[in-house]
C-alpha positions in Angstrom: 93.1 216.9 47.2 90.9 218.5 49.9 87.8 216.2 48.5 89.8 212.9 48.1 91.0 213.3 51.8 86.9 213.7 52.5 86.3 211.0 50.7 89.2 208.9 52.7 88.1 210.5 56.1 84.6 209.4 55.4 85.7 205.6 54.4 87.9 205.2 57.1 84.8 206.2 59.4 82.8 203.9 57.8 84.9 201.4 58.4 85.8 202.0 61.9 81.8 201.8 62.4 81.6 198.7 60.7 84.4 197.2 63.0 83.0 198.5 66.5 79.9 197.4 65.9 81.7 193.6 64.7 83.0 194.2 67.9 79.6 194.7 70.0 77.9 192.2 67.7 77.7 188.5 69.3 80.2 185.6 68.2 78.1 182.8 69.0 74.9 181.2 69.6 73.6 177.8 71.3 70.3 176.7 71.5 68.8 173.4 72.2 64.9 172.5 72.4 63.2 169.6 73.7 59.6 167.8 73.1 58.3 164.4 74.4 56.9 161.9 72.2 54.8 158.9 73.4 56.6 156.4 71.1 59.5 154.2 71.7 62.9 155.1 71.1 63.8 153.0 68.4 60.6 154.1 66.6 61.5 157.9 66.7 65.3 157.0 65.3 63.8 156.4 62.2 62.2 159.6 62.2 65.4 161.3 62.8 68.4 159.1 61.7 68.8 160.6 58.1 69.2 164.1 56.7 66.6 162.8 54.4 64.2 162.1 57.5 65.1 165.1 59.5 64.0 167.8 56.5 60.3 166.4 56.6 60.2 168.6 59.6 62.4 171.1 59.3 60.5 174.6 59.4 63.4 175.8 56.5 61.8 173.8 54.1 58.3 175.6 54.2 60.3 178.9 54.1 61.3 177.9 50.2 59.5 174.9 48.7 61.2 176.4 45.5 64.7 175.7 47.0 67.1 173.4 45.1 68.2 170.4 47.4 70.7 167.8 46.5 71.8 164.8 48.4 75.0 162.8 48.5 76.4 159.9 50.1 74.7 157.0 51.7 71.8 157.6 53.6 72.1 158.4 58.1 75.8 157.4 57.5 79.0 159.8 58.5 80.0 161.8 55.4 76.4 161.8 53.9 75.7 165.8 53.0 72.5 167.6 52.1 73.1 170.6 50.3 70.3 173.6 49.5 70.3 176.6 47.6 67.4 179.0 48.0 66.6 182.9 46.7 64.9 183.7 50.3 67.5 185.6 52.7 65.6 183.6 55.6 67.4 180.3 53.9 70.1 180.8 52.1 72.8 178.6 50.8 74.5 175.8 52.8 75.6 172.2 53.3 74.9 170.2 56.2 77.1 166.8 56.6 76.8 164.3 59.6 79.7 163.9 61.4 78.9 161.1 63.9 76.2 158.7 64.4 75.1 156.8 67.5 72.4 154.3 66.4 68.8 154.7 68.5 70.7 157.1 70.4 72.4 160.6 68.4 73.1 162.0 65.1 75.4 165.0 65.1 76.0 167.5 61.8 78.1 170.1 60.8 76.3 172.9 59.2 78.0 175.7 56.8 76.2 178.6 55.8 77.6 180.8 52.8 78.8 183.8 54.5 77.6 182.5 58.2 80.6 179.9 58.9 79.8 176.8 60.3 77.7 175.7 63.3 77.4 172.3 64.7 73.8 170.6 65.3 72.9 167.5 66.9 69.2 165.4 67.2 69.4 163.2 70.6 67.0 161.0 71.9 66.4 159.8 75.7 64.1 157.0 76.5 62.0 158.2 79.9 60.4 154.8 79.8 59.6 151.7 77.1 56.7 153.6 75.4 58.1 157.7 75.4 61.1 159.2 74.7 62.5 163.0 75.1 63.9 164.4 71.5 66.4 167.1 71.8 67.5 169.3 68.8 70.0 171.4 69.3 72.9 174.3 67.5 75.7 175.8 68.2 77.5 178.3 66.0 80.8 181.0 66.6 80.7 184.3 63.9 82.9 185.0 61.4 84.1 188.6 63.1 83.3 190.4 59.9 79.4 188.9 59.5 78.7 190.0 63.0 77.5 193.2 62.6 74.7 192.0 61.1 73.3 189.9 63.9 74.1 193.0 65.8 69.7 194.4 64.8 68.6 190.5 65.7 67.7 187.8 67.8 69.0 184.9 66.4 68.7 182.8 69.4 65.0 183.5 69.3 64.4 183.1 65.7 66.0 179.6 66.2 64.4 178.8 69.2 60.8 179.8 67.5 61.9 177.4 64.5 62.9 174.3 66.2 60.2 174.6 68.5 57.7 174.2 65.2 60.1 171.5 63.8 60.2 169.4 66.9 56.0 170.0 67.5 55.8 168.5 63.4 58.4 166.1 64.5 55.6 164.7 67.3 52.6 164.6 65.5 54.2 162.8 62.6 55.4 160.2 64.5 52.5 160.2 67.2 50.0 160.2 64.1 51.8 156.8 62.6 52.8 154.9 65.6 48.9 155.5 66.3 48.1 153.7 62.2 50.2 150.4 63.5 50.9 150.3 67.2 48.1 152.3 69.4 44.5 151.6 69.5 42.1 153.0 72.2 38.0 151.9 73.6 35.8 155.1 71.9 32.9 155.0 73.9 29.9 157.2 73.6 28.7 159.4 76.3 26.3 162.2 77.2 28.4 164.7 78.8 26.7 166.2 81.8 26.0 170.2 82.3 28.3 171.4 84.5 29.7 174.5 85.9 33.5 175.1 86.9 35.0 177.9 88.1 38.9 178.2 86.1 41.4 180.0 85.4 42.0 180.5 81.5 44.9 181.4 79.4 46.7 181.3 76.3 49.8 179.5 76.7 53.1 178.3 75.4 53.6 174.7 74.9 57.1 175.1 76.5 54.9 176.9 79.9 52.1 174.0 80.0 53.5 172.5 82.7 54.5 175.3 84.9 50.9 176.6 84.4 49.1 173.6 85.2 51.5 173.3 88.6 50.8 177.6 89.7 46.9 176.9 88.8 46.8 173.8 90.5 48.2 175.4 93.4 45.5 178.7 93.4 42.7 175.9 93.0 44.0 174.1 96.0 44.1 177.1 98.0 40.6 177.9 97.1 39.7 175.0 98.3 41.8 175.0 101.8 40.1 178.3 102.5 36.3 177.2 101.5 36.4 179.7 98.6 36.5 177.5 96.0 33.5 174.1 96.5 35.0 171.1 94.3 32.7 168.2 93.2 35.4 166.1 91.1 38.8 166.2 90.2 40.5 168.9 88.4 39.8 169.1 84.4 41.9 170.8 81.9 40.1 172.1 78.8 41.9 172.9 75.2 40.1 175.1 73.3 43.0 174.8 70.3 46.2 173.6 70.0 48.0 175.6 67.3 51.4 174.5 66.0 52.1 177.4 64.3 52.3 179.8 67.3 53.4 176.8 69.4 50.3 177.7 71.9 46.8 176.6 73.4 43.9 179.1 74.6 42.9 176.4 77.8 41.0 176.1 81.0 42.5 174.6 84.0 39.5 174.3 86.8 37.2 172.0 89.2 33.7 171.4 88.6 31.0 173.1 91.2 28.0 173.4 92.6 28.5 177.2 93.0 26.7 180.0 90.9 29.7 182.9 91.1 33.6 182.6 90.7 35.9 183.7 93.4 38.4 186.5 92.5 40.8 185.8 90.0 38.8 183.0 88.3 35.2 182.4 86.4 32.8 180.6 86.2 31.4 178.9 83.3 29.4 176.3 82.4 29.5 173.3 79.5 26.0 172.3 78.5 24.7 169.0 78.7 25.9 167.0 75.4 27.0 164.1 73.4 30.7 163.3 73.6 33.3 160.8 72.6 35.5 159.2 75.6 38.6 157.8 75.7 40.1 156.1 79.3 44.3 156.9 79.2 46.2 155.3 81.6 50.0 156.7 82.3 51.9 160.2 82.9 49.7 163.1 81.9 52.4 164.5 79.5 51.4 160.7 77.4 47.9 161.8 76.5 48.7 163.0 72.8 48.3 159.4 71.1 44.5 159.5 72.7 44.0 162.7 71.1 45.2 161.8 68.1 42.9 158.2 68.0 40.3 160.4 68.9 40.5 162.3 65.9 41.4 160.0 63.4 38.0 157.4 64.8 35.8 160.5 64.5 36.9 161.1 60.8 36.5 157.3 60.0 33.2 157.4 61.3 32.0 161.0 59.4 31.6 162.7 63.7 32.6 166.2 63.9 34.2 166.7 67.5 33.9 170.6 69.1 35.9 172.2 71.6 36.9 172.4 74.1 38.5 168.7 74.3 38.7 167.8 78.3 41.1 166.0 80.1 39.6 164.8 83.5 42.2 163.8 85.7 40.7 161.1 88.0 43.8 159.8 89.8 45.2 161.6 92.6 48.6 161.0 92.0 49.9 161.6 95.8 47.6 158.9 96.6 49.0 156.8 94.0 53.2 156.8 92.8 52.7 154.7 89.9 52.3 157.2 86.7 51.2 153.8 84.8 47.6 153.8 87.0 47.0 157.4 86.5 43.6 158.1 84.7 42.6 160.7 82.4 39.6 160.8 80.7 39.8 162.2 77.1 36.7 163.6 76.3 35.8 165.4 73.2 32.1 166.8 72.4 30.4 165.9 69.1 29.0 168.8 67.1 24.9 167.8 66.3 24.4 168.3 62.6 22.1 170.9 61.6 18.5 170.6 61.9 17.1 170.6 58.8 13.7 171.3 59.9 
């Protein structure tokens, strides 16, 4: 008797553990991401406007090309499911069916995860202007009280963050990449890029930061300037070294081109060689640039050039001088890499 009470003091411990830590553990989660994409609006609904579609860039499916997937119901209407069944603990088992549908406008789902409840997930779409429009992919999920102590040891709103981040980045380039094929053409011209030194600031960099960091560098390079530290002979240039979609970052350069032979504190100096280049004139808000870079890349594989980093952005327009994003001019340059001499 003495061991079975043990054994019953010893459950019943385990149990109340289990149930204070259901009790810490969190009961819900909401995240929502965001990504512009220089195409209209109706052209990225049909991207997005099927569970069909919206798996082509869903990072779940690379987690488990081996899953089984099985769709019912007709295609980007209400009651249409998509159901999965995969081995990996990262994946699972579930059933996602849409619940409402605004056309060129929202598609909302409701998710069910075996063991994990249900959550409710949504794809919305905001046209900033006839030519770009803001995607926004978002979840939002309450716990069953008894899975909760396993979310308890992780951060689920980061893993999903990280993950929709890389699906909406795929969700871009795909449709960036084929509005490009039929919509988008650009004038390539040849160039010899100039040597040049620039004193910048360099960083590896979020996708999601870009912005900020362009706006605090900006602001140090101005500075410099105001207080004669800092001698500008053009406008400021932004330099991409990569752009990896995996880690959702860029190792760039945001600086000025100078005359002078040392860097000020807190920046350096460095200098691009004289060189032959590919250059591409974009006119319109400096977030619109991708479809350029993407042309660039796709005329330089037509025509068997091999382009080398860092690509540059020269931003020629001042735009407090001038309100009208559509008049703003970058120039997307890109050096070529010189085949090997064979000599």
């Amino acid at each position: 008797m003495k061991i079975v009470r043990i054994v019953l003091f010893g459950l019943f411990g385990l149990v109340l553990l289990y149930l204070i830590f259901a009790l810490l553990g969190p009961s819900q989660a909401r995240v929502e991401r965001s990504i512009t994409i220089d195409a209209p609006q109706d052209v990225v609904w049909e991207y997005v406007n099927s569970l069909q579609d919206m798996e082509k860039w869903n990072p779940r499916v690379e987690m488990d090309t081996a899953m089984e997937a099985t769709y019912s119901g007709e295609s980007g209407a209400v009651g249409s499911t998509y159901s999965w069944v995969s081995d990996s603990v990262n994946v699972g088992v579930g059933t996602q069916t849409i619940t409402q549908v605004i056309p060129k406008d929202s598609i909302i789902t409701e998710r069910e995860f075996e063991g994990m409840g249900t959550s409710t997930s949504w794809v919305r779409l905001e046209a900033n202007s006839a030519d770009q429009t803001t995607v926004s992919w978002g979840l939002y999920s309450e716990f069953p009280f008894l899975a909760r102590p396993a979310l308890l040891f992780m951060d689920l709103e980061e893993a999903i963050t990280r993950d929709y981040d890389k699906g909406l980045a795929e969700l871009k380039e795909w449709v960036e990449s084929d509005k490009i094929n039929t919509q988008k053409t650009y004038d390539v011209r040849s160039i010899t890029f100039p040597r040049q030194n620039y004193v910048v600031q360099s960083d590896t960099i979020s996708f999601q930061d870009m912005s900020a960091h362009f706006d605090k560098v900006g602001a140090a390079i101005h500075g410099g300037m105001q207080s004669g530290s800092i001698s500008a002979t053009g406008t400021l240039v932004g330099m991409y070294y990569n752009w990896d979609t995996e880690t959702m970052k860029s190792h760039m350069a945001i600086g000025v081109p100078t005359d002078q032979t040392t860097a000020p504190e807190s920046f350096e100096l460095i200098t691009l060689e004289e060189q032959p280049a590919l250059q591409i004139d974009y006119y319109g808000p400096y977030e619109g640039t991708g479809p350029a870079h993407n042309y660039m890349e796709q005329y330089a594989n037509k025509d068997g050039l091999t382009l080398s980093a860092p690509a540059i952005e020269r931003y020629v327009t001042d735009p407090t001088k001038e309100p009208d994003t559509t008049k703003w001019l970058t120039e997307v340059i890109y050096p070529l890499q010189l085949p090997k001499s064979t000599n």
